[in-house]
C-alpha positions as CSV (number, residue, x, y, z in Angstrom):
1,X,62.4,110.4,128.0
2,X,64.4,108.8,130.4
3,X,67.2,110.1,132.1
4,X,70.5,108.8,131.6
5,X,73.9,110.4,133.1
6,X,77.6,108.5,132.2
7,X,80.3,108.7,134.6
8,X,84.1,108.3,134.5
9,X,87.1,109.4,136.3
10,X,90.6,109.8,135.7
11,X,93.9,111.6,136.3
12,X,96.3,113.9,135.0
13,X,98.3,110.9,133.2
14,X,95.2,109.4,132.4
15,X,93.8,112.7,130.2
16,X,96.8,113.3,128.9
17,X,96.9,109.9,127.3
18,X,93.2,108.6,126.9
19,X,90.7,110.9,129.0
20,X,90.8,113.9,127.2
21,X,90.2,111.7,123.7
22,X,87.7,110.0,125.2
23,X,85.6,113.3,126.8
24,X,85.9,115.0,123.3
25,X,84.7,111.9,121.3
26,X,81.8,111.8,123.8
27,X,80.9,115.7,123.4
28,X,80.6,115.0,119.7
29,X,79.4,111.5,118.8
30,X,76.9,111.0,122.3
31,X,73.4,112.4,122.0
32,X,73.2,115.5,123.9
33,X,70.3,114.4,126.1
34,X,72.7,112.0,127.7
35,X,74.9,114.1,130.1
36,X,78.4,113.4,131.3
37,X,79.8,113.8,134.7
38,X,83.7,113.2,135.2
39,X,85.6,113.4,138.4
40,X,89.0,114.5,137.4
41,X,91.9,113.6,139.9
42,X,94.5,116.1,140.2
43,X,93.7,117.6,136.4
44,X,92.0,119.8,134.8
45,X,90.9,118.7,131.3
46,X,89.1,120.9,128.6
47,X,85.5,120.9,128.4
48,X,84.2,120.6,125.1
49,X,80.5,121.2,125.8
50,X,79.5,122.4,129.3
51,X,76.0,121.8,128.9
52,X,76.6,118.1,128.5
53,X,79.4,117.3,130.8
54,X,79.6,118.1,134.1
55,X,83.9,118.1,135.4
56,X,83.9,118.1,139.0
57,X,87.3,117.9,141.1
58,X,87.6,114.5,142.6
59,X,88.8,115.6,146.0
60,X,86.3,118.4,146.0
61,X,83.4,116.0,145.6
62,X,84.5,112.5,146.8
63,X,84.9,112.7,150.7
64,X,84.7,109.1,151.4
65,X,87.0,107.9,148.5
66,X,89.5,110.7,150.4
67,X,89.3,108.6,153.4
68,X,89.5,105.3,151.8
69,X,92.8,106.5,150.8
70,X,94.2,107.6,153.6
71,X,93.0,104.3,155.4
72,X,94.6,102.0,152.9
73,X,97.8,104.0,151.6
74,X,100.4,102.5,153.7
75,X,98.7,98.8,153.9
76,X,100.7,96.7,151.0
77,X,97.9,94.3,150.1
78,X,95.8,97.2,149.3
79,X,98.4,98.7,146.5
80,X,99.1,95.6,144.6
81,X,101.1,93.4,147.3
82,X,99.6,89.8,146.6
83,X,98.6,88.6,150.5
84,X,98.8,85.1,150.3
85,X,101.9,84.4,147.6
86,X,102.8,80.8,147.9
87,X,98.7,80.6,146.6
88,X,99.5,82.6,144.1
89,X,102.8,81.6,142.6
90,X,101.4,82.5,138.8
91,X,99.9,86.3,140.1
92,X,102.4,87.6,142.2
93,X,103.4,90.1,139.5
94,X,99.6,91.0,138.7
95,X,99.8,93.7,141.4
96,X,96.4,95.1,139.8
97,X,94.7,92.1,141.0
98,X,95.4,93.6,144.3
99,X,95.4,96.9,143.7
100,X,92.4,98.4,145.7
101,X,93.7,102.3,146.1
102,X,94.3,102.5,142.4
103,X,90.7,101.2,141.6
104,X,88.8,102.8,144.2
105,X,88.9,105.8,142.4
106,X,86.5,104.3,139.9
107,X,84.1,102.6,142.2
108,X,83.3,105.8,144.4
109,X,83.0,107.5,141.6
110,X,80.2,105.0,140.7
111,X,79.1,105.2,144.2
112,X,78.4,109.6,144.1
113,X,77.1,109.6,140.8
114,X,74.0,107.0,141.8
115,X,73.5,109.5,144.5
116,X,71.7,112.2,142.0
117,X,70.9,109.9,138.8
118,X,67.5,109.4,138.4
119,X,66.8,106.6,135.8
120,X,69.6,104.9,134.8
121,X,73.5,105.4,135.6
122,X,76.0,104.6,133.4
123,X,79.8,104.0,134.0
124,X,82.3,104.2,130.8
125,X,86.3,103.6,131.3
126,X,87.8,107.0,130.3
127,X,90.2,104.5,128.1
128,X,87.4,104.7,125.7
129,X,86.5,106.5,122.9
130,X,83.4,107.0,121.3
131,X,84.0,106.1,117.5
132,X,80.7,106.9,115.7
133,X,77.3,108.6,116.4
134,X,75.4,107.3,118.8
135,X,71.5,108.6,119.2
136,X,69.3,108.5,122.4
137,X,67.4,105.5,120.6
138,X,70.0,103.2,120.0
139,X,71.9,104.3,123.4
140,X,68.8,103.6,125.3
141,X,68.2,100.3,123.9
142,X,71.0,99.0,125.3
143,X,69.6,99.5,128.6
144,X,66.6,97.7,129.0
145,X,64.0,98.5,131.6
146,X,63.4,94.9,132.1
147,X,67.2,94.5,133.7
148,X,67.8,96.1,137.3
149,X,71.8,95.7,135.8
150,X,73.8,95.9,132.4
151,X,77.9,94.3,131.9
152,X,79.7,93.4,129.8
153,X,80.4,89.4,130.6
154,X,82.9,87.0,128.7
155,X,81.0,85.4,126.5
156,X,79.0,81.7,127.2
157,X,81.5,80.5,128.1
158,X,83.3,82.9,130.5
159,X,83.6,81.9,134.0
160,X,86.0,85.1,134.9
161,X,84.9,88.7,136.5
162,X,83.3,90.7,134.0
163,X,84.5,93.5,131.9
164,X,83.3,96.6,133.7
165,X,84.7,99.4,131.1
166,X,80.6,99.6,130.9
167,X,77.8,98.6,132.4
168,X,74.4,100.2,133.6
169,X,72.5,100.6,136.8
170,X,68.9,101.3,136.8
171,X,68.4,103.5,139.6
172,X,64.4,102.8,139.1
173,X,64.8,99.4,140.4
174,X,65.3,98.8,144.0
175,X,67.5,95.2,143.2
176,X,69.9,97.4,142.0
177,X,69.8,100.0,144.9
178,X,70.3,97.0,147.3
179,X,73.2,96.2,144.6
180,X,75.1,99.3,145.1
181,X,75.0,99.7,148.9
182,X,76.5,95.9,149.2
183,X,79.0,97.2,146.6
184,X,79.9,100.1,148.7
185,X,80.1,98.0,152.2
186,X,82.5,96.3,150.8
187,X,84.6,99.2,150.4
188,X,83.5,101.3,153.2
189,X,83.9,97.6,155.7
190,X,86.9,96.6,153.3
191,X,88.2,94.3,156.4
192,X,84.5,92.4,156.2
193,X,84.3,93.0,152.3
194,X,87.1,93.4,149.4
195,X,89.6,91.7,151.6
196,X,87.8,88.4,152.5
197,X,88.1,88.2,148.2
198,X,90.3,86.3,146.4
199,X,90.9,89.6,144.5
200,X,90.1,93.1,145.6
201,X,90.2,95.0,142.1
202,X,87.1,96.6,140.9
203,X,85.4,94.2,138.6
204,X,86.6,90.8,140.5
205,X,84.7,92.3,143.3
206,X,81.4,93.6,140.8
207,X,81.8,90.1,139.5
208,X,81.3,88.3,142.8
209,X,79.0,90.5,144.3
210,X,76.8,90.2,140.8
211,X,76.8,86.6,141.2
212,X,75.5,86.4,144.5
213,X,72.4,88.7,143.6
214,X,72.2,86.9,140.1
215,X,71.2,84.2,141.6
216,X,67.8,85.5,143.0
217,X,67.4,88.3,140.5
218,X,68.3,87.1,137.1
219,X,66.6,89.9,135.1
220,X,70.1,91.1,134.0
221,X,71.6,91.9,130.7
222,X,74.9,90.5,129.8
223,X,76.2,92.6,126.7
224,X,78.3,89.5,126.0
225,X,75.6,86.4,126.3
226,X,75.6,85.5,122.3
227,X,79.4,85.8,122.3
228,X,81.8,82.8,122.1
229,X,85.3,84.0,123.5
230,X,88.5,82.3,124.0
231,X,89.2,82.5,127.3
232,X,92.0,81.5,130.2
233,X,92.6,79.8,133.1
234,X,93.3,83.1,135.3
235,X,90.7,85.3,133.8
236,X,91.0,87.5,130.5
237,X,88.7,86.0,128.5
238,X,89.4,88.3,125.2
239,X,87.8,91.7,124.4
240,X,84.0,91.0,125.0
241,X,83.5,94.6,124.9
242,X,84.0,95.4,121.2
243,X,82.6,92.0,120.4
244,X,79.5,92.9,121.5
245,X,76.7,95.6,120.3
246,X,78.3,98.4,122.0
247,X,81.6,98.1,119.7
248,X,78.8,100.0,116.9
249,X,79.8,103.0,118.8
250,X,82.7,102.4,121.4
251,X,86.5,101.1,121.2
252,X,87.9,100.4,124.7
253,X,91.3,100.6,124.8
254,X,92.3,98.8,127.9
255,X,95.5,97.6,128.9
256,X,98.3,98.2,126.4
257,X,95.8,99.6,123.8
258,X,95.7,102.9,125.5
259,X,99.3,103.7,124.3
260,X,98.4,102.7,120.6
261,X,94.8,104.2,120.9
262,X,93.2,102.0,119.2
263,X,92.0,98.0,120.2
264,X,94.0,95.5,117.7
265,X,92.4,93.7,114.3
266,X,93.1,90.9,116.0
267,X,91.0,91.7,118.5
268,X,87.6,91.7,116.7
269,X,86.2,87.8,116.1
270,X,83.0,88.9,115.5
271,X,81.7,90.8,111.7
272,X,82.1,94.4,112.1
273,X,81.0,96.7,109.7
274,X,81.3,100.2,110.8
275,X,83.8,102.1,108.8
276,X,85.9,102.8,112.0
277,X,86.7,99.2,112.6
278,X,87.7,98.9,108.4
C-alpha cells in the first residue's frame, strides 16, 4: 500500500470560516490510511482524529516561510501592489495576482511536507470540504503511478494557470523532485524567480513552471483534460475542479463560495449524480 499524506494550511480566519469544516469532513469521509498534516497559522483548530491528522504550528515548523516573510513584508509588489500598472490597466484591483506573502503560506507548506512524504504528496485548499466517502481505492486512482504530477487544469481548452486547490506530487519520481526544488528557487531566489513572472501568486507560478517541465516530461495527469470549460481572457476559466472526477468526493469553495459554503448549481456543467450535488 502506498503511502499517501495531504497537506493544507490556514489561519485563524480561515478555520473559523472554512478550515475547521473542511479538517472534520476529512476526519470522517477520507480513508484513514491517508493521513493529514495541517500547518495552522496563528490558530489552534480541533482535532477530530489525531491518528490521522497531524496539526503542527506553522511558525514552529516553517523557518524558511518565517523568513520569506520578513524579506517581503514591507515590499508592495509582494502584497498585492500591481508593478507594472499602465500594463495592467484591467488587474490593478486583482491585488491577489500579486499577492506573494499571502500565498506563500501555501507553497512552503507544500515545500516541508515533500520533505517526509514517501510516495505521493498531496495538497488540498482548506476551502474544501470533503462531501462523501472516499476509500483508499478510489483516492489512489486518482493518482496514477505513471504521472510524476497530478492538477487540476481548465479544461481543453484552457490556456490559463491551473487550479491548484489539488494536485499530487509523486515523491517516487525524480521529475517531480527536480519539479519541486525549481518551485522553491523561485521563492527562496524570488528576485531571479516569482518576480521575473507576469504574476507571482501560487498557481500562475505552478502553471509556468509546469509548463516548462511539461514540455520534456509529459507523463502528467490533468484532472480536467476531458473537460470543456468556458473560459476568459484574463484567466478563470470556470470551476474545473468540481467538473472533474474529484467533485465525486470534494466541493471547493473558492472565492466567494467560502462565505456561502457551498460551490453554486450553476457551477456544475458536467452530469453529477452524488446526492450532495442534488
Amino acid at each position: 500500500m502506498k503511502e499517501i499524506l495531504a497537506v493544507t494550511t490556514f489561519n485563524e480566519e480561515g478555520m473559523n470560516l472554512y478550515g475547521q469544516r473542511f479538517i472534520d469532513s476529512f476526519a470522517k469521509n477520507v480513508d484513514k490510511n491517508i493521513r493529514l498534516k495541517v500547518y495552522a497559522e496563528d490558530c489552534s483548530p480541533v482535532n477530530p482524529d489525531a491518528k490521522q491528522i497531524l496539526i503542527l504550528d506553522q511558525k514552529e515548523n516553517l523557518p524558511k516561510l518565517l523568513k520569506f516573510k520578513e524579506k517581503w513584508k514591507d515590499v508592495p509588489k509582494a502584497n498585492g501592489e500591481c508593478p507594472r500598472p499602465k500594463d495592467r490597466p484591467m488587474d490593478n484591483h486583482k491585488k491577489f495576482k500579486w499577492d506573494a506573502i499571502r500565498f506563500s503560506n501555501k507553497v512552503y507548506a507544500v515545500f516541508d511536507a515533500c520533505e517526509t512524504a514517501t510516495d505521493w504528496c498531496v495538497w488540498i485548499d482548506a476551502d474544501t470540504y470533503v462531501h462523501s466517502k472516499w476509500s483508499f481505492l478510489e483516492f489512489s486512482e486518482q493518482l496514477p503511478e505513471t504521472s510524476w504530477i497530478t492538477y487540476v487544469g481548465r479544461g481543453k481548452a484552457g490556456k490559463s494557470w491551473p487550479e491548484c486547490g489539488f494536485y499530487g506530487l509523486n515523491m517516487k519520481d525524480n521529475i517531480c523532485k527536480n519539479f519541486i526544488k525549481e518551485f522553491e528557487r523561485y521563492y527562496e531566489d524570488a528576485d531571479n524567480g516569482i518576480f521575473l513572472l507576469k504574476e507571482w501568486h501560487d498557481s500562475f507560478v505552478f502553471g509556468h513552471i509546469l509548463n516548462e517541465f511539461s514540455l520534456k516530461h509529459k507523463n502528467i495527469h490533468d484532472y480536467s483534460s476531458n473537460l470543456h470549460i468556458r473560459a476568459n481572457r484574463t484567466g478563470g476559466g470556470g470551476h474545473p475542479l468540481i467538473n472533474s472526477d474529484l467533485g465525486r468526493w470534494i466541493d471547493h469553495m473558492k472565492g466567494d463560495r467560502k462565505r456561502l459554503g457551498k460551490s453554486a448549481k450553476s457551477d456544475i456543467i458536467v452530469p453529477r449524480t452524488e446526492s450532495y450535488w442534488r
